[in-house]
C-alpha positions in Angstrom: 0.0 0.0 0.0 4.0 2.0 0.7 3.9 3.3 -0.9 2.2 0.4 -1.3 -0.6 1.1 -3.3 -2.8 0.5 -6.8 -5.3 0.8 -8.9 -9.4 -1.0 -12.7 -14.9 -2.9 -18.8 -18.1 -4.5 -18.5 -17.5 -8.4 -17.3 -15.2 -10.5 -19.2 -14.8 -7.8 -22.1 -13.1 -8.8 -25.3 -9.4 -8.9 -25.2 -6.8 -9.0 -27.4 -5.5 -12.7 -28.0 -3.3 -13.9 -25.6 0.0 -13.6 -26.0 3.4 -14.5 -23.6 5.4 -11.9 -22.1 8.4 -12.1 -25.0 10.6 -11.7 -21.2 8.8 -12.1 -18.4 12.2 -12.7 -16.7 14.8 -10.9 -18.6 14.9 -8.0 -16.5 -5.7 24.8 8.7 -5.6 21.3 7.8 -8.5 19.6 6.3 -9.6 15.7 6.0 -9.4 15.3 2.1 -12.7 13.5 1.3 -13.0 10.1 -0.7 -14.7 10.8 -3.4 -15.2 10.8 -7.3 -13.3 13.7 -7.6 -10.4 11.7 -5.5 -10.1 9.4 -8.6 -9.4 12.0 -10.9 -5.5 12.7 -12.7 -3.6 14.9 -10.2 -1.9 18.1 -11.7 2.1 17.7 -11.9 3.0 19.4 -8.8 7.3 20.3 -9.1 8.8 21.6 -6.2 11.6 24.2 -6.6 15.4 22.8 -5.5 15.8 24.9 -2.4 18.9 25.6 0.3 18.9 23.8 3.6 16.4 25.8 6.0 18.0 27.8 9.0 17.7 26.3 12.2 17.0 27.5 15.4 18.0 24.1 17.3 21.4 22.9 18.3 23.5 21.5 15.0 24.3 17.6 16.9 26.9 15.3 15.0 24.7 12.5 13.9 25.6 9.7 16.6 26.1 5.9 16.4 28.8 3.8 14.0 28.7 1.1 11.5 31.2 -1.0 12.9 33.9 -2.8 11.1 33.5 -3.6 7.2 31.2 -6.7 7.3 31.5 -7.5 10.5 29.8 -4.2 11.7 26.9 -5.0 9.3 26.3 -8.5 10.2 26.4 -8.0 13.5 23.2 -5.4 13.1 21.6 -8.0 11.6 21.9 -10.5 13.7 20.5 -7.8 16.5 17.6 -6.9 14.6 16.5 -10.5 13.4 17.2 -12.3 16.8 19.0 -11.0 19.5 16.2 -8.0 19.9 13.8 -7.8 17.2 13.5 -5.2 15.2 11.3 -2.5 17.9 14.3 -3.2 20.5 16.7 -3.0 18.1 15.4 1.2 17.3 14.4 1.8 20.8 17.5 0.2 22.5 19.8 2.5 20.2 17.2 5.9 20.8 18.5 5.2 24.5 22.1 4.2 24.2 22.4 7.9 21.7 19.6 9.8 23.5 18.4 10.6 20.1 16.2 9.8 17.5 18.3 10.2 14.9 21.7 7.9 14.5 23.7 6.0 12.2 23.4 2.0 11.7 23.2 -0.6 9.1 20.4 -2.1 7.8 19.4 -5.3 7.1 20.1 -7.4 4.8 24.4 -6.4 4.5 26.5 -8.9 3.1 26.6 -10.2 0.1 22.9 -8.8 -0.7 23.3 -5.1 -0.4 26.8 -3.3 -1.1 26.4 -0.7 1.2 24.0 -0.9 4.5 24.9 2.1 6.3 22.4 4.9 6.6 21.2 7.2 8.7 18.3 6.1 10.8 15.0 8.7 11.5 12.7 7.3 14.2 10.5 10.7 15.3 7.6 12.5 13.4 9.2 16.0 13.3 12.6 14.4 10.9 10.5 11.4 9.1 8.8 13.8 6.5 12.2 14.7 5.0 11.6 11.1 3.1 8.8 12.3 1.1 10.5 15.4 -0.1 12.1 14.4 -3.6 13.8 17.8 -3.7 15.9 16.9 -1.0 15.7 12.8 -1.1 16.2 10.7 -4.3 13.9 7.4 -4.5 16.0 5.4 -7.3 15.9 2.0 -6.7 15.1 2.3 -2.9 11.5 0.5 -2.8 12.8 -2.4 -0.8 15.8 -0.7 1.5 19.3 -0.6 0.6 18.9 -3.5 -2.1 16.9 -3.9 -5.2 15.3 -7.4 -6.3 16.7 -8.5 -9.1 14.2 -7.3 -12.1 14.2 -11.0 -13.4 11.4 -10.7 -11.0 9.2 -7.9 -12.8 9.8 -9.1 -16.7 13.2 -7.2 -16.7 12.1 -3.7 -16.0 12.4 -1.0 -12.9 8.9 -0.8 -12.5 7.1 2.6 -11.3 7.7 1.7 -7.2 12.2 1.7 -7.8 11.6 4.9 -10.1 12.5 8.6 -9.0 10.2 11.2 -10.0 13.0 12.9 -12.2 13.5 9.8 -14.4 11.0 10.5 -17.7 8.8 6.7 -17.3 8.1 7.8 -14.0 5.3 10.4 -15.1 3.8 8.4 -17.4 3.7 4.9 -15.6 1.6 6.6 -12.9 -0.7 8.8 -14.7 -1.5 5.3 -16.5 -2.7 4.0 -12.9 -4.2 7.6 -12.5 -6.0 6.4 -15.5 -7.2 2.9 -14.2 -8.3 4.1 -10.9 -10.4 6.7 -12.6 -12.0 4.5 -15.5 -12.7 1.7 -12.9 -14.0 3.8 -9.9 -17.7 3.4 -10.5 -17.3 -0.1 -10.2 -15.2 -0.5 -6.5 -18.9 -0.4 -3.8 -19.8 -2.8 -5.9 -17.5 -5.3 -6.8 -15.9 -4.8 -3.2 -19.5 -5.8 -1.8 -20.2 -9.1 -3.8 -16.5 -10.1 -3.1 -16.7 -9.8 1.0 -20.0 -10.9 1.1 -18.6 -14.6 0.0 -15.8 -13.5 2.5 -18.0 -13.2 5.4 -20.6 -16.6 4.2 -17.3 -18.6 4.1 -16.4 -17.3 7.7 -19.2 -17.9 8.9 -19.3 -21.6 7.8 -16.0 -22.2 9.1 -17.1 -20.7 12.2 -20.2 -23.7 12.7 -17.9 -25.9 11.6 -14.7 -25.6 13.3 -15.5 -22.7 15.8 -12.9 -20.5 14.8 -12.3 -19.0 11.5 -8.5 -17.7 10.0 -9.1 -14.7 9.0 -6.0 -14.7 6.8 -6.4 -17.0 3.5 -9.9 -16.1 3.0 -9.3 -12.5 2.6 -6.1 -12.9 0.8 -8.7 -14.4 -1.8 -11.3 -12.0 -1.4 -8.9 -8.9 -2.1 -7.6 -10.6 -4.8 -11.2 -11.5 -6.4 -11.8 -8.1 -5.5 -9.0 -6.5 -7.2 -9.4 -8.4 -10.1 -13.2 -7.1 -10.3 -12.8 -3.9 -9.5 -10.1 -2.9 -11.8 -10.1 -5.3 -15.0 -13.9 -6.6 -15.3 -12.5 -10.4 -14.6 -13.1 -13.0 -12.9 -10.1 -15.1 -11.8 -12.0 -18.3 -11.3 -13.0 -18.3 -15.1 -9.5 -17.8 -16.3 -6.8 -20.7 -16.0 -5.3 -18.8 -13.2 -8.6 -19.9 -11.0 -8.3 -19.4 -7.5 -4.2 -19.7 -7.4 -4.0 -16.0 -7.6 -2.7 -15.6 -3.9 -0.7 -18.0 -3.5 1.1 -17.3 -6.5 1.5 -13.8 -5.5 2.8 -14.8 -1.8 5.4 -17.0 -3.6 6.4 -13.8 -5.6 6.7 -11.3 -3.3 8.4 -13.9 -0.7 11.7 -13.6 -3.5 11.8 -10.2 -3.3 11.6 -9.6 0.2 13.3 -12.4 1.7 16.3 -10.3 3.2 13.9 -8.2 5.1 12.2 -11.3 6.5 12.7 -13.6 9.6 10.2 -16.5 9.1 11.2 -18.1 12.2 13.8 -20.9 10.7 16.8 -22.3 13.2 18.8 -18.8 12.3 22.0 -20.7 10.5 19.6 -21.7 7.9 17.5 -18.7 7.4 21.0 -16.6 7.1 22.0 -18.6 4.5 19.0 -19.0 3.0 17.6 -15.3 3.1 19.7 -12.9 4.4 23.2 -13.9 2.5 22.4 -14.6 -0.7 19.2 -14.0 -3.6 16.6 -16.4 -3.6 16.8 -17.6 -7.4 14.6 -16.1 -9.4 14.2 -18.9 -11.9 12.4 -21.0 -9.1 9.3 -18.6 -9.5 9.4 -17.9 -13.2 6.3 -20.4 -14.3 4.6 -18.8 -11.1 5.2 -15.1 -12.5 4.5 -16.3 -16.3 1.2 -17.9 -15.1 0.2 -14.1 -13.7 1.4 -12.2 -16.1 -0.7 -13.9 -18.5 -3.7 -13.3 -16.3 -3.4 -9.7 -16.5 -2.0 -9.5 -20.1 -5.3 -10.9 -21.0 -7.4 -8.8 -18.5 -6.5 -5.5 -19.1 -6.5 -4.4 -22.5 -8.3 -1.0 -22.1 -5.2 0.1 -20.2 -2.9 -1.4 -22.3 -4.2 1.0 -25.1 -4.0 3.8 -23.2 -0.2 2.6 -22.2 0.5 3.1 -26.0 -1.1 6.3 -26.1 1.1 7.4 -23.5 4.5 5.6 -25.3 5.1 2.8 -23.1 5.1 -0.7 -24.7 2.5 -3.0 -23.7 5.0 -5.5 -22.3 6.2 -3.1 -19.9 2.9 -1.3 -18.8 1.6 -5.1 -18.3 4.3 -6.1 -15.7 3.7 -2.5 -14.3 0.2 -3.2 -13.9 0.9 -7.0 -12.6 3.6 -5.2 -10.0 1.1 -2.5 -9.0 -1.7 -4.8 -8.4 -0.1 -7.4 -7.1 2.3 -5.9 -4.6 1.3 -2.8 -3.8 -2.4 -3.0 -3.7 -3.2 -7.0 -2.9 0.3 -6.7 -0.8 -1.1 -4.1 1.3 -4.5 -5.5 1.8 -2.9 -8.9 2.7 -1.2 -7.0 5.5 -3.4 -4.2 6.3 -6.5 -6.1 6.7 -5.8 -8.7 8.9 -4.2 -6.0 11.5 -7.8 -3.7 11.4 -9.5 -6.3 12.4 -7.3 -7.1 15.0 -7.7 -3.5 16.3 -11.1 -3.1 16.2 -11.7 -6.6 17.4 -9.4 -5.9 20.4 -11.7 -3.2 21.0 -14.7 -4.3 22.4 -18.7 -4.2 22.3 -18.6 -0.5 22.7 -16.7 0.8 19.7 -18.6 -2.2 17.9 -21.8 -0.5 18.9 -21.1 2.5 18.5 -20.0 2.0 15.1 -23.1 -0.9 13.9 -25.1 2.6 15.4 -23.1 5.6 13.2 -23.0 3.4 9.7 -26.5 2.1 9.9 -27.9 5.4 10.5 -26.3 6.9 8.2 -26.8 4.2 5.0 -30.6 3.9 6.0 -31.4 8.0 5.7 -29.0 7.8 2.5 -31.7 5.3 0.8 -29.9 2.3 1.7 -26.8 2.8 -0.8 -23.0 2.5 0.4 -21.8 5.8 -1.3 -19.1 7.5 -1.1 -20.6 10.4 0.5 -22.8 8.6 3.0 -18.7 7.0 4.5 -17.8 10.8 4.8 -20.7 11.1 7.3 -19.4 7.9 9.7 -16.8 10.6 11.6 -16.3 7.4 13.8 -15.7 5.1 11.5 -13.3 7.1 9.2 -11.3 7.9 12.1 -11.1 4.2 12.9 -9.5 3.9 9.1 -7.2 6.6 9.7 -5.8 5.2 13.6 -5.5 2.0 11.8 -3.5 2.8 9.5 -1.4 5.1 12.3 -1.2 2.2 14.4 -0.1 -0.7 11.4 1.3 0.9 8.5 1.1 -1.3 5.8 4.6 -0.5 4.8 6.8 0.6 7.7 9.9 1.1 6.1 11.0 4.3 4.2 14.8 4.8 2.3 15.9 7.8 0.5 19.2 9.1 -0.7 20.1 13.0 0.4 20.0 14.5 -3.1 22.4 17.5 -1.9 23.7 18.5 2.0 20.8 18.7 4.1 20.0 19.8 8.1 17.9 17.5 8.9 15.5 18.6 12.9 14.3 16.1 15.1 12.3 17.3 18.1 15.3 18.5 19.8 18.4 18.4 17.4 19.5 19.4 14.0 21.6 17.2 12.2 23.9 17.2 9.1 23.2 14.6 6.5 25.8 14.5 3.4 24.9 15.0 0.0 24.6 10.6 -1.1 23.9 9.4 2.5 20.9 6.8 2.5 18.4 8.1 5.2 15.7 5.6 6.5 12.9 6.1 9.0 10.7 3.0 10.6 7.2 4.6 10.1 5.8 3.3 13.3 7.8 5.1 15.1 7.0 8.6 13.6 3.4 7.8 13.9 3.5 7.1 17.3 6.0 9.5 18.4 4.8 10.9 21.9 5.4 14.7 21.4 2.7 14.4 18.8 -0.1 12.4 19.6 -1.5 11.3 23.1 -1.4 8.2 24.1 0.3 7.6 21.5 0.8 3.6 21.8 -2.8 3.1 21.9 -5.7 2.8 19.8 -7.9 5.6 20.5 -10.6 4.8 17.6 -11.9 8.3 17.9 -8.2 10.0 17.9 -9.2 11.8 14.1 -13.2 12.9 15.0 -13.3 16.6 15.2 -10.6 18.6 16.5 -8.2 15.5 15.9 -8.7 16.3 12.2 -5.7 18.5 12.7 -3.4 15.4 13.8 -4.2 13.7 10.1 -0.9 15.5 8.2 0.9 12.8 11.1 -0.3 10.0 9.4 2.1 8.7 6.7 0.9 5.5 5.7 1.0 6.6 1.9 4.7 7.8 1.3 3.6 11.3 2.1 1.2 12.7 4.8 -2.6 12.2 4.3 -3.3 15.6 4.0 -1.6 16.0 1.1 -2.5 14.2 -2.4 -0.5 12.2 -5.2 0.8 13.7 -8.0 3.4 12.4 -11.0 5.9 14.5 -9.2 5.5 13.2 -6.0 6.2 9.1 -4.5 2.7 9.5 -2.7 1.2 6.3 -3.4 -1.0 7.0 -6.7 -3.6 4.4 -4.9 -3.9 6.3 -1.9 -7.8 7.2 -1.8 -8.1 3.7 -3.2 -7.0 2.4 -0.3 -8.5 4.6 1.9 -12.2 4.1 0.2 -11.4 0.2 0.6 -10.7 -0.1 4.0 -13.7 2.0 5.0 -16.0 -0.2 3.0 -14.1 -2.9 4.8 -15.8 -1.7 8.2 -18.9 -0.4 6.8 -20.0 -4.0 5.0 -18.9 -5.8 8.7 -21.1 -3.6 10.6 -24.0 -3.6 8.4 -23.9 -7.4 8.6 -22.7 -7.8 12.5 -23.4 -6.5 15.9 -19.7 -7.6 16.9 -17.2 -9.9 17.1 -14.4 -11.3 18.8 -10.6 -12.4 17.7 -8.0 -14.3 18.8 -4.4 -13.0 17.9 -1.5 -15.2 17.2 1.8 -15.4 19.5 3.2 -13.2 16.5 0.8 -10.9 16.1 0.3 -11.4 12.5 -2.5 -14.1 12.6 -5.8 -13.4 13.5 -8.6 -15.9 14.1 -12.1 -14.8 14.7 -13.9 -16.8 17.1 -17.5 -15.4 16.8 -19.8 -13.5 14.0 -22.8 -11.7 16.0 -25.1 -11.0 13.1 -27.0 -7.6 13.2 -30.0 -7.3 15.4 -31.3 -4.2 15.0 
C-alpha cells in the first residue's frame, strides 16, 4: 500500500488474444474526502530545489557507527532478526544515543546489499524529510538498501524503484491515475459481492470448526476483489482460477526475503535469506502464469499505455507489479491488522460504530456511497488510527540529493549529500510529542478537532493531507486504499453487531472466534 498502493470494462470484455510476455524474466488542515473527484488525474505538482532551512535548534553530529567492514553489518543484523527484534533493536539505540536520529546498518548487508549504512530517523518532526524528492532521491530504494533482481518484474524497474526525475516515472503513474479513474464506479460494488462470499465462508468455518482464519480467506477476497474492480474479470474463469494468492505470496516472498525472519533455526534462514538471492528462476512459471492473467485482462489500459509511449509488455508487468504488490500486498497485511484492532476493542466501539454506519446508510436510501462514509466521523477515524497504528509498509529509504540539516524534536543534524536516510514509520506515527497516548488505539483520535493530527499519518509515502501527483512518490492508490478499508468496516457492521478475535503469538495471525449477526 507504501507506498504500497494501486489501482481497474463491462464483465469479461473482449481482449486481445493472448500472448506470452516475449521476457517475463529478462529484466488549517483539512480531512481530504473520498470521493469521485479523488479518482481524478492529479496536476504535476514540481517543487523548486531549495537551500537547507536555518535552524534555530542545536546542529548535533549524527551519533552511532557502522562498525567494522562486514562485521559491523552483520552484527546489526543479527540484532535486529534475533538477539532483539526489530522494535528493541530502534528503541534500545534511541536510548544508548539519546536521540532519535543515528547511524546504523540495515538489514540485509552482506553479500545482498553493497552498502548498509544509513542514517536512521525514528521521530515525526525528521520522518517527513523522506517524502520530499527535492531533498531525497527514491532510485531503486522501494525495498531498502537493495533492489530485487528485475528477473522478477519481466526485466524492467517498474514505477515503485523509479525517482520522480526519471522520464517513465510520469507516465507509468498517470497510467494507474488512468485505471483508478476509468474503474472507480465499479469499486462499492464489486468490493460488496466479493466480501460478502468472505464473510458466508467465515461464517461456515465458524459452525464448523468454531474459529475462522481470517487470513487466506481475505487474501482471496482482495484478490477476487482487485481483479473485479479494476479489469472486469473473474479469476476463477480464467486458467489462473483461485491460485492468484498464493502465487503472489510465492512472488513477493523472492523479493523480500532479506527483510524477512520466518522463524527458521537462524544458521539456515541466514544462508538461506539474508546472505544470498533467492533464485529467481524458481518462480518464473509462477510469474509467467500471472502475467498472462493480466495480459489478457487488461486491455483498455494497455491501449491507453501506448497512447502514453510505453510498450505494452512493460505497462503489463507495471500493472501485474502494482496490483499485485502494492495493492493485494497491502491488503494482505493491512486487513488482517484492522481487524485485530477493532476486534481488540470491544462491544462498545462495535456498537457504537453498527449505530453511526446504519444510521447513516438507512437515511442515504440504503446505498454504500461514497458520500454517506464521509458522514461515519467514527468510522473514518477508525481507518485513519489503523492505519497510524499498522502501517502497511513501515519502512521508508531515500538518498540526500544534496547536503541537508535534517530537525528532530530537539536536534539538527547534518546529512551529506549521497547518505541513504531511512525512518521505521511506526515510530513517527507514534511518536509521543505528537499524539497522546500515542501507543494506543484511540478509535476516535481523528473525530473533530483531531482532524488536525491527520498530516501525522504517513501510511501513503507522504502525509494524508496532502495528495498524489506524478511529481511526487505519494502512493497513486492512496484514496483507493483509503475508500477500501472504510467499505471494509462499513459492509462488517451492516452485517454484524460484533465480534471477537483471537491474535496469534506473533501478532500477524488473526482468528475470529465469533460473528454476532446484526439485530437491530
Amino acid at each position: 500500500m507504501a507506498s504500497i498502493s494501486l489501482a481497474f470494462p463491462s464483465l469479461q470484455p473482449k481482449f486481445i488474444s493472448p500472448r506470452r510476455s516475449p521476457k517475463p524474466f529478462t529484466r488549517k488542515i483539512v480531512v481530504r474526502q473520498i470521493s469521485a473527484s479523488g479518482f481524478e488525474t492529479p496536476s504535476v505538482s514540481v517543487q523548486p530545489v531549495v537551500p537547507p532551512e536555518p535552524t534555530t535548534l542545536p546542529i548535533r553530529k549524527v551519533p552511532g557507527n557502522y562498525g567494522i567492514p562486514f562485521i559491523g553489518p552483520i552484527k546489526d543484523r543479527l540484532d535486529y532478526f534475533y538477539k532483539q527484534g526489530r522494535e528493541e533493536f530502534f528503541k534500545s539505540r534511541i536510548q544508548k544515543y539519546q536521540s532519535t536520529v543515528f547511524r546504523a546498518n540495515m538489514p540485509p548487508g552482506p553479500f545482498i546489499a553493497s552498502d548498509p549504512r544509513v542514517v536512521i530517523l525514528l521521530d515525526g518532526k525528521s520522518f517527513p524529510v523522506l517524502f520530499d524528492v527535492t531533498k531525497v532521491e527514491k532510485r531503486d530504494l522501494f525495498t531498502g538498501t537493495y533492489m530485487p533482481s528485475t528477473e522478477l518484474t519481466g526485466g524492467y524497474r517498474v514505477l515503485s524503484y523509479l525517482d520522480p526525475s526519471e522520464p517513465s516515472h510520469s507516465k507509468l503513474k498517470h497510467l494507474l491515475f488512468f485505471l483508478l479513474k476509468s474503474r472507480r464506479d465499479h469499486v462499492i460494488p464489486d468490493f460488496h459481492s466479493s466480501y460478502v462470499e468472505l464473510f458466508e465462508s467465515l461464517e461456515n468455518e465458524l459452525v464448523t470448526k468454531g474459529k475462522a482464519a481470517f487470513g487466506d480467506t481475505s487474501d482471496q477476497a482482495a484478490f477476487n476483489f482487485l481483479a473485479h474492480a479494476l479489469y472486469g474479470t473473474n479469476p476463477a474463469k480464467t486458467k489462473l482460477g483461485l491460485d492468484g494468492p498464493s502465487l503472489v505470496a510465492k512472488w513477493l516472498l523472492f523479493q523480500l526475503a532479506p527483510q524477512l525472519s520466518l522463524g527458521l533455526p537462524v544458521p539456515l534462514e541466514e544462508l538461506l535469506l539474508h546472505t544470498f538471492r533467492l533464485p529467481s528462476f524458481l518462480v518464473k512459471a509462477d510469474y509467467q502464469r500471472l502475467y498472462d492473467f493480466f495480459y489478457e485482462s487488461s486491455g483498455f489500459v494497455l491501449d491507453e499505455a501506448e497512447r502514453l509511449g510505453i510498450s505494452r509488455d512493460e505497462a503489463c508487468h507495471n500493472l501485474l507489479f502494482a496490483t499485485c504488490f502494492n495493492s493485494f500486498g497491502g491488503m494482505k497485511i493491512f486487513f488482517p491488522n484492522m481487524i485485530k484492532l477493532i476486534g481488540q476493542a470491544g462491544v462498545k466501539l462495535h456498537t457504537q460504530l453498527a449505530q453511526e454506519i446504519r444510521s447513516v446508510i438507512k437515511s442515504n436510501g440504503g446505498k454504500v456511497t461514497v458520500a454517506a462514509m464521509e458522514q461515519m466521523p467514527l468510522m473514518k477515524s477508525v481507518v485513519y488510527e489503523s492505519l497510524r497504528i499498522e502501517p502497511p509498509v513501515p519502512l521508508q529509504y531515500g538518498r540526500a540529493k544534496r547536503d541537508l540539516i535534517i530537525e528532530s524534536h530537539d536536534a539538527a543534524f547534518k546529512v551529506k549529500e549521497g547518505e541513504m536516510i531511512f525512518g521505521y514509520q511506526p515510530f513517527a506515527t507514534k511518536d509521543p510529542k505528537i499524539f497522546d497516548k500515542a501507543e494506543e488505539f484511540v478509535p476516535d483520535r481523528f473525530v473533530g478537532e483531531g482532524e488536525r493530527l491527520l498530516k501525522h499519518v504517513l501510511w501513503s509515502n507522504g502525509p494524508e493531507t496532502e495528495t498524489p501527483t506524478v511529481g511526487n512518490k505519494q502512493c497513486a492508490g492512496k484514496d483507493f486504499v483509503v475508500l477500501v478499508s472504510r467499505l471494509l468496516v462499513v459492509e462488517l457492521f451492516l452485517r454484524y453487531d460484533s465480534f471477537e478475535v483471537e491474535i496469534g503469538t506473533s501478532g500477524a495471525s488473526v482468528t475470529l472466534t465469533s460473528l454476532k449477526r446484526a439485530t437491530f
